[in-house]
N, C-alpha and C positions, 0 to 999 in steps of 0.2 A: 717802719723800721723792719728790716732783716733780719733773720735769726740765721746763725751758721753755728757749727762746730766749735768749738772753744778748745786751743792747744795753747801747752805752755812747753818750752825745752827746756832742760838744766842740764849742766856742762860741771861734770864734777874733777875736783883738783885736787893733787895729793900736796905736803906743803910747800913741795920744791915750784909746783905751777903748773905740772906735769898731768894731761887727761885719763884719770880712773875709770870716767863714766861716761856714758849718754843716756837719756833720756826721754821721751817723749808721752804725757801725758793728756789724752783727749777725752774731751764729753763731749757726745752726740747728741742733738736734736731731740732723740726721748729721754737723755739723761742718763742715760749709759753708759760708764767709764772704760777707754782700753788705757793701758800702760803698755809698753816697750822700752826696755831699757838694756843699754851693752856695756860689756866693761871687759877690763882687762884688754888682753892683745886685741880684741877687735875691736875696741873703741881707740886704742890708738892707731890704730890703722884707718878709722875711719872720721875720725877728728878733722882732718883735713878739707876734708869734702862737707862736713856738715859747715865747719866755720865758713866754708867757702859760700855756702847757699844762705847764711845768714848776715856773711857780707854784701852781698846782692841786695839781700832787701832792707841798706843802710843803717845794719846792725853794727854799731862800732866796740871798741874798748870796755868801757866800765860791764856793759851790757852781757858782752864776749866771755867776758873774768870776773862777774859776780857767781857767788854760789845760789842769788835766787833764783827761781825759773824765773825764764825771759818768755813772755805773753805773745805770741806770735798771731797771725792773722790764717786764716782756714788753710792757704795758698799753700804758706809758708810751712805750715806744722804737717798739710799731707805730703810736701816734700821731704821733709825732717824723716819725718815715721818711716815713708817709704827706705832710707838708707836703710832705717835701723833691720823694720823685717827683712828687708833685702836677706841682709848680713849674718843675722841673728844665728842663724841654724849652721851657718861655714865655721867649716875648723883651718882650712887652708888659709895660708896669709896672702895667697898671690891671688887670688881668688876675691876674695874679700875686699882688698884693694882696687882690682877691678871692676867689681862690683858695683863699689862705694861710688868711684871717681865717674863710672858710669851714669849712675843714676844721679849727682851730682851737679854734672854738667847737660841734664834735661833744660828741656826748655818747661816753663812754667804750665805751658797747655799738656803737655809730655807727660810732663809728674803728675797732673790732674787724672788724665785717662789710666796710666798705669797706678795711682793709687786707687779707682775704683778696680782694676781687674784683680786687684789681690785678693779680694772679696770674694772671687768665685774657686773655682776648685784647683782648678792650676794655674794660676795668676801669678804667683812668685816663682813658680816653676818655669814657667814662659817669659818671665823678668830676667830672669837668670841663663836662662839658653840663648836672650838676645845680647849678652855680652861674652857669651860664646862658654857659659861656664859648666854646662851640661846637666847632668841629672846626677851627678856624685855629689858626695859631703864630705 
């Protein structure tokens, strides 16, 4: 048996159905918790793109539009996390969006490598310059 990362995302709703939140809770291998979580204008801006990566990996309906966290697989949740830090620190909405939609539409080997560079010193800063968004906030 394998050990990995353990993530779950949760996708929070206001009562109209309308996205509040994102989410992304992980525990690493020594038992380490990070959290990332967005709300407000950058999680609807960036709603689109996470529901989009979690349609991919056959995530449908109830799953989509539960208030529980959805249990994702190591793949999936360093893809998820990576929008969030993406995003987190932008106040631009044009920005944000491109961002999102960017890292989004990685390929799964993609989102692997750029979720370990975020780890080093200018990882997010170099994620962000590759959708052309420079070094402003």
């Amino acid at each position: 048996m394998t050990r990995s990362e353990s993530y779950s995302c949760r996708i929070e709703r206001d009562d109209d159905g309308r996205v509040t939140a994102l989410s992304v809770a992980t525990q690493d291998l020594n038992g380490s918790q990070r959290h990332v979580r967005i709300n407000g204008y950058r999680a609807i801006h960036v709603a689109a793109g996470v529901q989009e990566v979690l349609r991919a990996a056959r995530l449908r309906g109830r799953e989509l539009t539960s208030t529980d966290p959805i249990r994702v697989d190591s793949h999936l949740g360093a893809h998820v996390e990576l929008i969030l830090r993406a995003v987190k620190p932008l106040r631009r909405v044009d920005r944000i969006s491109i961002i999102a939609e960017g890292v989004a539409a990685m390929s799964r080997e993609e989102a692997a490598y750029w979720h370990a560079q975020i780890e080093r010193r200018n990882g997010l800063r170099a994620l962000r310059l590759l959708f052309g968004e420079g070094v402003k906030r």
